[in-house]
C-alpha positions, 0 to 999 in steps of 0.5 A: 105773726103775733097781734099788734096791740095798743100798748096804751089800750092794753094797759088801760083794759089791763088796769080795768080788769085787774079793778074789777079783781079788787072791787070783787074783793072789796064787796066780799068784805062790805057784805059778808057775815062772819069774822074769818072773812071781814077780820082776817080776809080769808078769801080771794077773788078773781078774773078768768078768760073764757077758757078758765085760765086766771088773768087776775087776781084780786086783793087779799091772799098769796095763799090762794095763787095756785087755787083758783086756776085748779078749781076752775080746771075742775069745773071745765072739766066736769061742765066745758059744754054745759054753761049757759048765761045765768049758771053758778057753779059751787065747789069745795072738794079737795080732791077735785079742784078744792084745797080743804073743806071751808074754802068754798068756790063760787063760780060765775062764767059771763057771757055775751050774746050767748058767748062765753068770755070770762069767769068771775071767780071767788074763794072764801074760808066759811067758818064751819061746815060741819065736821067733828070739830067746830070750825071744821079745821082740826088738826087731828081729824084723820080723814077727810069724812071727818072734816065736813061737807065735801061739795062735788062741782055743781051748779049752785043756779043754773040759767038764773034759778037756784037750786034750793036742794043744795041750799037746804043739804047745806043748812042741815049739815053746818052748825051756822047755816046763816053765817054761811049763807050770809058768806055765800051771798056775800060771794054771789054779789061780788060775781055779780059786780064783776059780771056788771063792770065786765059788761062795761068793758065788752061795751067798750072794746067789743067781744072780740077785742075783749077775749083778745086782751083778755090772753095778752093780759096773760101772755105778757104776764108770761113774758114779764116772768120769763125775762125776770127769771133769766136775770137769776142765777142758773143751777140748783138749790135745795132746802130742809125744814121740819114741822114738829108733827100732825097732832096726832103721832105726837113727836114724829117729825114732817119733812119738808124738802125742796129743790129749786132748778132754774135755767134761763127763764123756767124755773123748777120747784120740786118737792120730791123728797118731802114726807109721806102723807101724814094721819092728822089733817096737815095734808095739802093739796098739790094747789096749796102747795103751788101756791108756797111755791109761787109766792117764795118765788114771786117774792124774789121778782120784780114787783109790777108782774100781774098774778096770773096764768102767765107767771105759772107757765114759767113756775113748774111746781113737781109734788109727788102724789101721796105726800104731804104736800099733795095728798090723796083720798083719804088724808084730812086736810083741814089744816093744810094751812100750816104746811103750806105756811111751812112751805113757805118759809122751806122756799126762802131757805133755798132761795136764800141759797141762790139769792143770799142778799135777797132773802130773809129768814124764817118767820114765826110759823104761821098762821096759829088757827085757833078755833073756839066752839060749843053751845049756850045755854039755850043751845044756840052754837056758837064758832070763833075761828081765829088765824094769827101770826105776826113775825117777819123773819130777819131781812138781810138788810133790816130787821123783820116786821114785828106784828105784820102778817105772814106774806101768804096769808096777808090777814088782817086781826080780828078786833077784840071789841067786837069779837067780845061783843059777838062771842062769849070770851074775854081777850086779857092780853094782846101784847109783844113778848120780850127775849123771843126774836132770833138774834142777828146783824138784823133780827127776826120779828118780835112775836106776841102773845094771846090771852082768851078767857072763855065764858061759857059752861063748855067748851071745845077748844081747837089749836093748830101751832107749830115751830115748837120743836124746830125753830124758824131758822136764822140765815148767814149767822143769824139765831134762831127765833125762840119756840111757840108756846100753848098754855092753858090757865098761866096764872093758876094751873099753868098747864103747858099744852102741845103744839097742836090740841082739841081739847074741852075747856070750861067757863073761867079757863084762860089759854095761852098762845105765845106766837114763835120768834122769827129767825135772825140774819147775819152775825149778833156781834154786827149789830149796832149797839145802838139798835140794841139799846133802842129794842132794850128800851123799848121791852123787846128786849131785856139787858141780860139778853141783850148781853148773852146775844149781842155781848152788849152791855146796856147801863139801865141807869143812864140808859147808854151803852158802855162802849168799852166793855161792849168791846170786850164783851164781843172779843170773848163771845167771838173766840168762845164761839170759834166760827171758821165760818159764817153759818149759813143756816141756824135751827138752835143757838150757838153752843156757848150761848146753849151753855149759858142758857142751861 
């Protein structure tokens, strides 16, 4: 017979943990060195019970759902019998337990009278950690011994003392070994603030109570799932989408395949059927992978759910070893980041299947990585890491987020006046872009636009884009959003650049970055004219387009819509299109309006 609890107490030991996740979060970004961490907040904190299984995550990245929990298996399974008070444990390797090389784990198991009860636990993205690239997360890198220092579990300190041979093996293979160990503490002190708060609590509820609440915290995560699931259809979906290709074998597509199987409250996602792992650094880990799967699903539950263990036991993710999305020794993986924002977007296309009034189309592609280094003139390195997205795919009851982060990532952007103040570039232009969102009923995310000047002699440049090739897909009539594009120099050379580049570049070059537009839902010739004239208004949009894709006439004279001719603009458009019925998925424009744009 299972436990009575207060319901009140849970609820306020429950708050208390997850306050404690948050706190740790927010100490990571008071305290660390480097912009990937203080702008974009490329990192995740966490609470774990004395058995590794997570019972809270803390504020920031969706990306790092299905991380912390592989990670800390790793560290059971390396060290179960070996913790004592004042151990930390450190870990970044993608082949047991990690995701890729600069996303170090720093561990904290906490104890009580020599008694384990809980881990503090937190993942941060570090700028560089060596490699052939600065940054660490090239796109075309091949192997993982290309790619940087690869950190085994270990104890960082064991009972309190720190071991000054990893510290120093990890100084003389980084190109910012202060930056790195500024990060590093910055982790080391948000474990500490949750070992403190934690204390509090144990004093409060005592040992027992608190292990106890610890696994009900987690059960009911469990129970909350399971009754959300059951209120879902029961059957099958499944769903493809393509990655242009690894920056390596250039034009080879990457398939993406899922297939979502749910009865009563379990759900499958199974990604069998997804393309063989590739040469370039586009390889997930099977982690990664579990964590598109569980936030496109997450994104269809009710909100109040806590992230933990619980939601995963009723979440099974099945990737077959030796793919791409679940690489094996010795596939690169720097920049996993792409395919598991792609997987993302492949799971809102099969959710859509079962949920069509829940889900929205496919957003920009990202994150764009961008990764800018070298050496000044008196040899001092310089690395600036850059993740940058901004389009939400069309919603079927609104229109998509323009400039809003991709739900997994949740980043933050990095401010232009320090980034000028603290790295030798110049950003010229931060702008939205007209003409690119998918078209629709409601239409996708308008994109933007990134102009970099660099400013000292050399150089290496680092891109890791997609959605060139295959653009974010609009959803039941919706069009898709127009193509990423990279540029190098638009106002003298012009040079278009692929998707994916490592390249040297030199004082006064400029690149380009256009972010893709997000796709489209429902029928353009749906959409409120008045919604058009308020996006032509606004440059999101030009007149031209907005009769090519709405069929609305827009006179710029007095700032209307002519009605009349709206209407038979719109008549013409239906009988040239000739749907029998509404598309359910949209990679390219309808035919008449590929004719006309050719």
């Amino acid at each position: 017979m299972a436990e009575a609890y207060d319901p009140i107490e849970l609820e306020l030991f429950k708050n208390a943990i997850f306050s404690i996740a948050d706190e740790m979060a927010l100490t990571v970004f008071r305290t660390t060195y480097s912009g990937v961490l203080k702008d974009n907040m490329d990192y995740s904190t966490g609470f774990a019970d004395a058995d590794g299984k997570l019972a809270a995550q803390g504020l920031t990245l969706p990306g790092h759902l299905g991380s912390v929990p592989t990670a800390l298996d790793s560290i059971m399974r390396h060290f179960k019998d070996d913790m004592a008070p004042g151990d930390v444990f450190i870990m970044n390797d993608p082949f047991d337990g990690g995701m890729h090389l600069p996303d170090i784990f720093v561990f904290k198991p906490l104890f009580h009278e020599g008694r384990r009860l809980a881990f503090a636990c937190t993942v941060c993205h570090h700028i560089d950690v060596g490699g052939r690239v600065a940054g660490s997360n090239a796109s075309d890198s091949t192997e993982i011994y290309a790619e940087g220092l690869r950190i085994a579990p270990m104890k960082l300190y064991e009972a309190g003392k720190l071991n000054k041979t990893i510290m120093t093996f990890l100084e003389k293979n980084v190109r910012l070994p202060v930056q790195l160990f500024g990060d590093l503490r910055a982790q080391l002190a948000a474990c500490h603030i949750g070992e403190t708060q934690f204390a509090e609590i144990v004093a409060r509820y005592g040992p027992d109570r608190t292990r106890a609440y610890l696994k009900e915290v987690i059960d009911y995560a469990e129970r909350l799932t399971r009754a959300a699931l059951e209120k879902l259809p029961d059957g099958e979906w499944s769903f493809e989408d393509w990655i242009d290709d690894d920056g390596v074998d250039y034009g080879k597509p990457i398939r993406l395949f899922v297939t979502i199987r749910k009865k009563g409250g379990h759900m499958v996602v199974d990604w069998t059927g997804t393309n063989p792992q590739v040469k370039g650094a586009l390889n997930n880990t099977l982690s990664f992978t579990k964590a598109a799967s569980y936030t496109g699903v997450r994104s269809v539950l009710p909100p109040g759910i806590p992230n933990n263990e619980g939601v995963f036991r009723a979440i099974e993710v099945v990737c077959p070893p030796g793919t791409v999305g679940n690489g094996v020794l010795p596939a690169a993986c720097a920049a996993r980041g792409l395919t598991g924002f792609r997987m993302v977007d492949c799971m809102f296309g099969a959710l859509a299947m079962m949920l069509p009034d829940k889900v929205k189309a496919a957003g920009d592609g990202g994150n764009t990585g961008i990764s800018i280094g070298g050496y000044d003139a008196g040899r001092n390195p310089f690395v600036y890491v850059d993740f940058t997205c901004g389009a939400w795919g069309a919603r079927p009851w609104a229109d998509g987020l323009d400039g809003n982060s991709h739900m997994f990532a949740n980043m933050a952007s990095h401010s232009i006046e320090v980034t000028e103040a603290e790295q030798p570039m110049q950003l010229l232009a931060y702008e939205f872009v007209a003409d690119r969102a998918g078209a629709g009923k409601y239409r996708g995310g308008v994109p933007f636009r990134r102009d970099y000047r660099f400013l000292e002699d050399e150089g290496m440049l680092q891109v890791r884009s997609d959605r060139r090739d295959h653009r974010p897909f609009g959803l039941y009539g919706g069009g898709p959003g127009a193509p990423s594009e990279n540029w190098l120099n638009p106002d003298g050379e012009n040079r278009l650049l692929p998707s994916k580049l490592t390249m040297t570049i030199h004082k006064g070059d400029v690149f380009r970055h256009v972010l893709a537009g997000a796709g489209g839902w429902g029928d353009p010739l749906e959409r409120d004219p008045a919604a058009v004239l308020r996006d032509v208004r606004n440059e999101l949009l030009s007149p031209a387009k907005a009769l090519a894709d709405y069929g609305v006439v827009v006179d710029t004279s007095t700032w209307t819509v002519d009605a009349e001719a709206t209407a038979r603009r719109r008549g013409e458009m239906r009988s040239a299109r000739g749907w029998k019925e509404v598309p359910k998925v949209q990679w390219q424009d309808p035919e008449p309006l590929r004719r006309a744009a050719e």
